[in-house]
C-alpha positions as CSV (number, residue, x, y, z in Angstrom):
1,X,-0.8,7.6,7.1
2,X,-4.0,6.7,8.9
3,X,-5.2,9.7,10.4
4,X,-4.2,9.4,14.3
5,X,-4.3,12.3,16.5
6,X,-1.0,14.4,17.3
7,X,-0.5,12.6,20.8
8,X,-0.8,9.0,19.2
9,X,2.9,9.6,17.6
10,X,4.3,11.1,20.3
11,X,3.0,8.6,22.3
12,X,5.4,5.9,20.4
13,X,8.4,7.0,21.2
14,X,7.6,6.9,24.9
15,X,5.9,4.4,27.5
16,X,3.4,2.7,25.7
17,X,1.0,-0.4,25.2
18,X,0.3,-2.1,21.6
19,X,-2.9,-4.7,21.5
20,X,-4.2,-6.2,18.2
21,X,-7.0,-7.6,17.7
22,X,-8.8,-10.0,14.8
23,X,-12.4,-10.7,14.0
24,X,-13.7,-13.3,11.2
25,X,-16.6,-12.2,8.6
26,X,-18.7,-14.4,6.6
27,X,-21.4,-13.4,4.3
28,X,-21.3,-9.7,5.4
29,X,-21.8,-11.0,9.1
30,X,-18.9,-11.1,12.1
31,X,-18.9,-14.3,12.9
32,X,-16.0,-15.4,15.6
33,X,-12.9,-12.6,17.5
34,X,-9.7,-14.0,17.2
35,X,-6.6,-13.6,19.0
36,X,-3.7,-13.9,16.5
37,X,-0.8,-15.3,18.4
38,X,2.0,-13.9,16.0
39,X,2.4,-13.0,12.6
40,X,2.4,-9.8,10.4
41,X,1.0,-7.5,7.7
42,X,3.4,-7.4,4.6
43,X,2.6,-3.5,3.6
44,X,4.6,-3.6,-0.2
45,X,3.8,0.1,-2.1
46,X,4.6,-1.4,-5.6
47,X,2.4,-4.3,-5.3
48,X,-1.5,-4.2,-6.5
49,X,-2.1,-6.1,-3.6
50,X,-0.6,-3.8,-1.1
51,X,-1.4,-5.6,2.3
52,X,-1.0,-9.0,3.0
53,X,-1.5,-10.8,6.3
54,X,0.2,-13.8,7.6
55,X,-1.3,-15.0,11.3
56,X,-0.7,-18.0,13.5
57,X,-3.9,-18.8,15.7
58,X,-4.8,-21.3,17.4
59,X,-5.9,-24.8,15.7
60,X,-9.1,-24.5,17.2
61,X,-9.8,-22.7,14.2
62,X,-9.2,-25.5,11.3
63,X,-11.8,-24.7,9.4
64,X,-15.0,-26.8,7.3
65,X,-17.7,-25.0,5.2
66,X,-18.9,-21.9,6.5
67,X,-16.3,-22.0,9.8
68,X,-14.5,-18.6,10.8
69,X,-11.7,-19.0,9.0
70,X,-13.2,-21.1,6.1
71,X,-11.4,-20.0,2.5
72,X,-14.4,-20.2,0.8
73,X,-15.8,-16.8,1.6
74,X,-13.8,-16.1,5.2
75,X,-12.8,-12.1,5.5
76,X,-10.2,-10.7,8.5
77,X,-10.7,-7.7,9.7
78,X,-7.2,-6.8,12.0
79,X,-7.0,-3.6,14.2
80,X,-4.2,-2.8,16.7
81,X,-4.7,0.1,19.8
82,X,-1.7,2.3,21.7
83,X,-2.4,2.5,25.0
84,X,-0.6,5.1,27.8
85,X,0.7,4.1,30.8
86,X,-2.7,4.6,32.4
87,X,-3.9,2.1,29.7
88,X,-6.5,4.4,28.0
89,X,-6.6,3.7,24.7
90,X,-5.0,6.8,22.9
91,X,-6.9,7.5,20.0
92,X,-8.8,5.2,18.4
93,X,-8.1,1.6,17.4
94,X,-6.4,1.7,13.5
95,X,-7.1,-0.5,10.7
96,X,-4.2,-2.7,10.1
97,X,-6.0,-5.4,7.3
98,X,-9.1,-6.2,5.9
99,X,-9.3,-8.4,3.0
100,X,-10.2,-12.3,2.2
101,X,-8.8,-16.0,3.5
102,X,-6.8,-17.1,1.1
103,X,-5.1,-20.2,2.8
104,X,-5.4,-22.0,6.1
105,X,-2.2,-24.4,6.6
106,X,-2.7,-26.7,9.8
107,X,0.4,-27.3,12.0
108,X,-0.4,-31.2,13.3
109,X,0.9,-31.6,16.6
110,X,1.7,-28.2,17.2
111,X,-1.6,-27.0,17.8
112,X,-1.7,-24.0,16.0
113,X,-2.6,-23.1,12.3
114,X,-1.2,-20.2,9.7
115,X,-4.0,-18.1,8.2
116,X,-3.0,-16.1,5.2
117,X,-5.0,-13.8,3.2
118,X,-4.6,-10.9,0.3
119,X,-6.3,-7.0,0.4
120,X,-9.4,-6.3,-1.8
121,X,-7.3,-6.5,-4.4
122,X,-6.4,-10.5,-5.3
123,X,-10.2,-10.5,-5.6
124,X,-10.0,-7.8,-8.3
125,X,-7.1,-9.7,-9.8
126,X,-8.8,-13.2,-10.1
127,X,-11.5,-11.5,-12.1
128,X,-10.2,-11.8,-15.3
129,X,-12.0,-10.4,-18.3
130,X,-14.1,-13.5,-19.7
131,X,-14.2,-11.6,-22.8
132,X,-11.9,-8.5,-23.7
133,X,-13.4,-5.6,-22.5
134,X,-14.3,-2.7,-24.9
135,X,-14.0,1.0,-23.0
136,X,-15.0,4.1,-25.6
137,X,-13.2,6.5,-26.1
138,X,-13.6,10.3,-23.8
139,X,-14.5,8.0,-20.7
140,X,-12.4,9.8,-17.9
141,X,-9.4,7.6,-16.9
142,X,-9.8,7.8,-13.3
143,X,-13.8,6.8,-14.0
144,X,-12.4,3.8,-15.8
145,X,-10.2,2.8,-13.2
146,X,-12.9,2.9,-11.0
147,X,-15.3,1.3,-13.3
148,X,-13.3,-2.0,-13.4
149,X,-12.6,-2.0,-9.5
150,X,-16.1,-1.5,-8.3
151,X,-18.0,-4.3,-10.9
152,X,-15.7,-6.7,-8.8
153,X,-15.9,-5.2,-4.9
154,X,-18.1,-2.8,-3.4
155,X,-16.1,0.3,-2.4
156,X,-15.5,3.8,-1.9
157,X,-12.9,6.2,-3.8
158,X,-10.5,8.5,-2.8
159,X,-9.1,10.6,-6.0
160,X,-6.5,13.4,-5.5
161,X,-5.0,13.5,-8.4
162,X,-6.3,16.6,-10.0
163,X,-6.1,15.5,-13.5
164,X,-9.1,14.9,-15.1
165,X,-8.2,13.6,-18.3
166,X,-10.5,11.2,-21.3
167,X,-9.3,8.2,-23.0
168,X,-8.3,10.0,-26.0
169,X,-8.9,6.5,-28.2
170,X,-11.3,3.6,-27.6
171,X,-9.2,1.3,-25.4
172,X,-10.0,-3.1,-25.3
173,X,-8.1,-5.5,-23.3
174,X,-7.9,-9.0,-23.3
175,X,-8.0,-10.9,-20.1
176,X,-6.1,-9.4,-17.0
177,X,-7.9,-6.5,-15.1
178,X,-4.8,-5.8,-12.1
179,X,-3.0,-5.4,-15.4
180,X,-5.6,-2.7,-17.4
181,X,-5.6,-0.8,-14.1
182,X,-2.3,-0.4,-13.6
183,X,-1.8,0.8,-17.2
184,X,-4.6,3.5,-16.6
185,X,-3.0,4.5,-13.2
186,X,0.7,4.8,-15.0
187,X,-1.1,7.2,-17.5
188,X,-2.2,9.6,-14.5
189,X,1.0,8.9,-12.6
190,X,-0.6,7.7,-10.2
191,X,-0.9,4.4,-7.5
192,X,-4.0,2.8,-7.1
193,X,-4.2,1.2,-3.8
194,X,-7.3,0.2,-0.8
195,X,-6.6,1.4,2.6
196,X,-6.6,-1.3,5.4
197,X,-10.4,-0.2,6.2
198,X,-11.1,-2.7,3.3
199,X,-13.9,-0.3,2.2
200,X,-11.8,2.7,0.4
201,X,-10.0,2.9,-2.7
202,X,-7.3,5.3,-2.8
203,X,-6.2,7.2,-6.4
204,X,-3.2,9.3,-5.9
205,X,0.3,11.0,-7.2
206,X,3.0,8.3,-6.9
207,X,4.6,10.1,-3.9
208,X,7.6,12.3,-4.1
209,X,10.1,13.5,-1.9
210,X,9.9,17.1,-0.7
211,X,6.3,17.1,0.7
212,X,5.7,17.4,4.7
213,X,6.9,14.1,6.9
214,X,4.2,12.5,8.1
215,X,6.4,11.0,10.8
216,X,10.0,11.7,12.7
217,X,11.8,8.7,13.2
218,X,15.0,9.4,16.2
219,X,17.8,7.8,17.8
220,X,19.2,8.2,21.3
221,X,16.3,9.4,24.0
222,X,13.3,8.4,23.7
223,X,14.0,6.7,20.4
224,X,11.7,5.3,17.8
225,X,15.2,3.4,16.0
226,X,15.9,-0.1,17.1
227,X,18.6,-0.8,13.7
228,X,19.4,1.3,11.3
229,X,21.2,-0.2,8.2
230,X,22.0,2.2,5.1
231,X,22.9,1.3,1.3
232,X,23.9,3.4,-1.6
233,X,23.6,2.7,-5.1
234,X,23.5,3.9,-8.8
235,X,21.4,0.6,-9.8
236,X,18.0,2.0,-12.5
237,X,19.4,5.3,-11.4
238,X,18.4,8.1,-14.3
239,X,18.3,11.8,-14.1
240,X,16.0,12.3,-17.1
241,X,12.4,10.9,-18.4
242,X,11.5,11.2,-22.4
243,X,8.1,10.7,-22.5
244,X,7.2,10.3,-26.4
245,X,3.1,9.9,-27.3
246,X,2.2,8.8,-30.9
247,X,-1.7,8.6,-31.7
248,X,-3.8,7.6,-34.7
249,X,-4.6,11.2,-36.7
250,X,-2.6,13.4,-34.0
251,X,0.7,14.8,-34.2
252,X,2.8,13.3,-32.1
253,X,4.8,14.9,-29.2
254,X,7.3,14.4,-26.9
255,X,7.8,15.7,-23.2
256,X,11.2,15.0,-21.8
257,X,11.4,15.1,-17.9
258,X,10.1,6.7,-24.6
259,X,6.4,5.4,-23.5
260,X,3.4,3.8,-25.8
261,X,0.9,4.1,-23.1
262,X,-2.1,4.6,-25.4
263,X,-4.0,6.3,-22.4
264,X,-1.3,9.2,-22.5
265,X,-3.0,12.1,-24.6
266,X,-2.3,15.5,-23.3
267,X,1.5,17.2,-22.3
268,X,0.2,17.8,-18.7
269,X,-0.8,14.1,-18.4
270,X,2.9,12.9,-20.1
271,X,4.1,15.2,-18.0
272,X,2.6,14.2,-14.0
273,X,3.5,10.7,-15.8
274,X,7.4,11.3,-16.5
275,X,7.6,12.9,-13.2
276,X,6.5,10.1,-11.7
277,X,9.0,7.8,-13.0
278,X,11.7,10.0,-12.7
279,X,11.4,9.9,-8.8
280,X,12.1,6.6,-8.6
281,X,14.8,7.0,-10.6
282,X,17.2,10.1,-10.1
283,X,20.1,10.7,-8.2
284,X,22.5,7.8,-6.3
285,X,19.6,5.6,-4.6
286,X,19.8,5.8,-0.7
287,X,17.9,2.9,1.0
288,X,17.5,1.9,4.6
289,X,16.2,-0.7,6.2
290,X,15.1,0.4,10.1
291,X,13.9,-1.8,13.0
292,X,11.3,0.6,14.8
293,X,9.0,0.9,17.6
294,X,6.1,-0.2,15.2
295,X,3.5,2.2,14.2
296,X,0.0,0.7,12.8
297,X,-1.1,3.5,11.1
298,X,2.3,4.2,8.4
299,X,1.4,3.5,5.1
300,X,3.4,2.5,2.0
301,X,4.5,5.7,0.1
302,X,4.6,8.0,3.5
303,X,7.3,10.3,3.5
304,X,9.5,10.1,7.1
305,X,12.3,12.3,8.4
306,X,15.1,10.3,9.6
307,X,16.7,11.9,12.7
308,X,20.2,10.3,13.7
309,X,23.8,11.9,14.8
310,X,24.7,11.7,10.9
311,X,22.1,14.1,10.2
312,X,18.8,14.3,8.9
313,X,17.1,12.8,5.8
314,X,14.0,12.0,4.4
315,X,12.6,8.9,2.8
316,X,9.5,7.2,1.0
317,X,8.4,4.2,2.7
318,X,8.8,1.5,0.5
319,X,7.7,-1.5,1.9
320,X,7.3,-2.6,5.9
321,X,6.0,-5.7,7.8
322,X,3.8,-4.8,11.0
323,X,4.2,-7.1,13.7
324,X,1.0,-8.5,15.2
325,X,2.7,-9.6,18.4
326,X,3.3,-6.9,20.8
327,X,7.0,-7.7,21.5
328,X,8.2,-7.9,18.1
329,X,9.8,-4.9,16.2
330,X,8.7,-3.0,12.8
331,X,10.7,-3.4,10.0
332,X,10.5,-0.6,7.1
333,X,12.5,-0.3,3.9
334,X,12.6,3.3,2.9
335,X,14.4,5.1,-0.2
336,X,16.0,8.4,-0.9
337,X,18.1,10.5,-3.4
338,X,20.7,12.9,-3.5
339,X,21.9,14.3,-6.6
340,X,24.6,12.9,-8.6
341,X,28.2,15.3,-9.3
């Protein structure tokens, strides 16, 4: 979650206003505000590109070379504010999006336009290897990683991972870069992901269950639950991980919590790796999908409490679309486990 002080949550389940607001960039210079008149940010966890934004403005906007909203080199930057009912701002104003125009689709008659456009990393996707790319061997993965994002954005990183770990062999790839990194994350067990400043690149744990909630979700008074749907299931359920690692001139090993990641050299690293997988994976699945009071700063992979008169749970948010318009609800899909008898 974006850091937001205490009061900002508490102030979401009462009285409160929402504002969002939109600026154009253009060759590293703000060049127009816009005022999006619906829409959302698709927040997906298991995507490279994490956040994307859909907004309808007004037609005003159709663009030609160099305009606000011109696909050519156009960047949005969306924020959104909670205000009391004094309407002071509480907090500060959260980072919602930040990333490139991808398309502008024109709505004749209607007199509005559809802006869509992709996180820092469809830029870092389209920049496919012109020529397979050669990375020696004892280069630290997470350097790697960070190597292959930064020669195609300028960013900051974020590593908690606490594995520092060399690529045991000399490593090439062909053409696709979104797919090298994710190979490198999945040998840390890790996610790989920009936050919606636009500016840092986050390297951490594929979350887990069992850590602190970052955020109580209620029913009844003053409640933060519009719909609440639940679904069980046993679907890619799996209550153990083998993960087996085979390289030239080593004995191989195997940690159980069968991979060929090449990047996998070490028992701690196969095992933060098998871990990983195997909390997607264990126990009967429990999903829900929740209509909420919408909260701009949840991210994907935050852990929630769910507080209803069934009792209490906790969940990873999977995926959830952020409403730009201040009347619309937030809709998350979260996931949980329980054990299976």
């Amino acid at each position: 979650m974006w850091t937001v002080p205490a009061n900002y949550l508490s102030a979401l389940s009462q009285s409160h206003g929402r504002y969002t607001r939109m600026e154009a960039w253009f060759n590293g210079a703000k060049v127009a505000d816009l005022v999006p008149e619906s829409g959302q940010v698709q927040v997906t966890a298991k995507n490279r590109i994490r956040r994307m934004l859909s907004a309808v403005v007004s037609e005003a906007y159709w663009p030609t070379i160099g305009d606000p909203l011109d696909p050519s080199g156009a960047q949005l930057k969306v924020y959104q504010g909670i205000t009391g009912t004094n309407g002071n701002l509480i907090g500060s104003e959260v980072p919602i999006f930040t990333g490139r125009v991808e398309t502008v689709q024109r709505q004749r008659l209607a007199g509005k336009l559809t802006v869509t456009a992709l996180d820092p990393f469809g830029p870092v996707n389209d920049q496919q290897f012109e020529q397979p790319e050669a990375v020696p061997a004892g280069l630290l993965i997470q350097e790697t990683i960070k190597g292959l994002i930064s020669n195609v954005v300028n960013v900051s990183f974020v590593d908690t991972t606490g594995i520092q770990v060399g690529l045991p062999v000399p490593v090439m790839w062909d053409t696709d870069r979104g797919a090298a990194i994710d190979e490198l994350a999945s040998a840390l067990g890790a996610e790989v992901f920009f936050l919606p400043d636009g500016v840092t690149c986050t390297i951490r744990p594929i979350p887990v269950l069992g850590g602190t909630s970052v955020w109580t979700l209620t029913q009844g008074v003053n409640s933060t639950i519009v719909r609440d749907a639940q679904t069980r299931s046993r679907t890619d359920v799996a209550n153990r991980m083998i993960v087996h690692v085979e390289q030239p001139n080593q004995t191989p090993f195997t940690v159980t919590i069968s991979d060929d990641n090449p990047q996998i050299s070490s028992y701690v690293q196969a095992e933060a790796a098998g871990r990983a997988r195997l909390a997607r994976l264990i126990g009967v699945t429990r999903s829900r999908e929740v209509d909420m009071v919408p909260n701009p700063a949840l991210e994907a992979g935050d852990l929630i409490t769910i507080v209803t008169d069934e009792g209490t749970e906790q969940h990873i948010v999977d995926s959830f679309a952020l409403p730009l318009a201040v009347s619309d609800v937030m809709t998350v899909t979260t996931r949980s486990t329980t054990s299976v008898s």
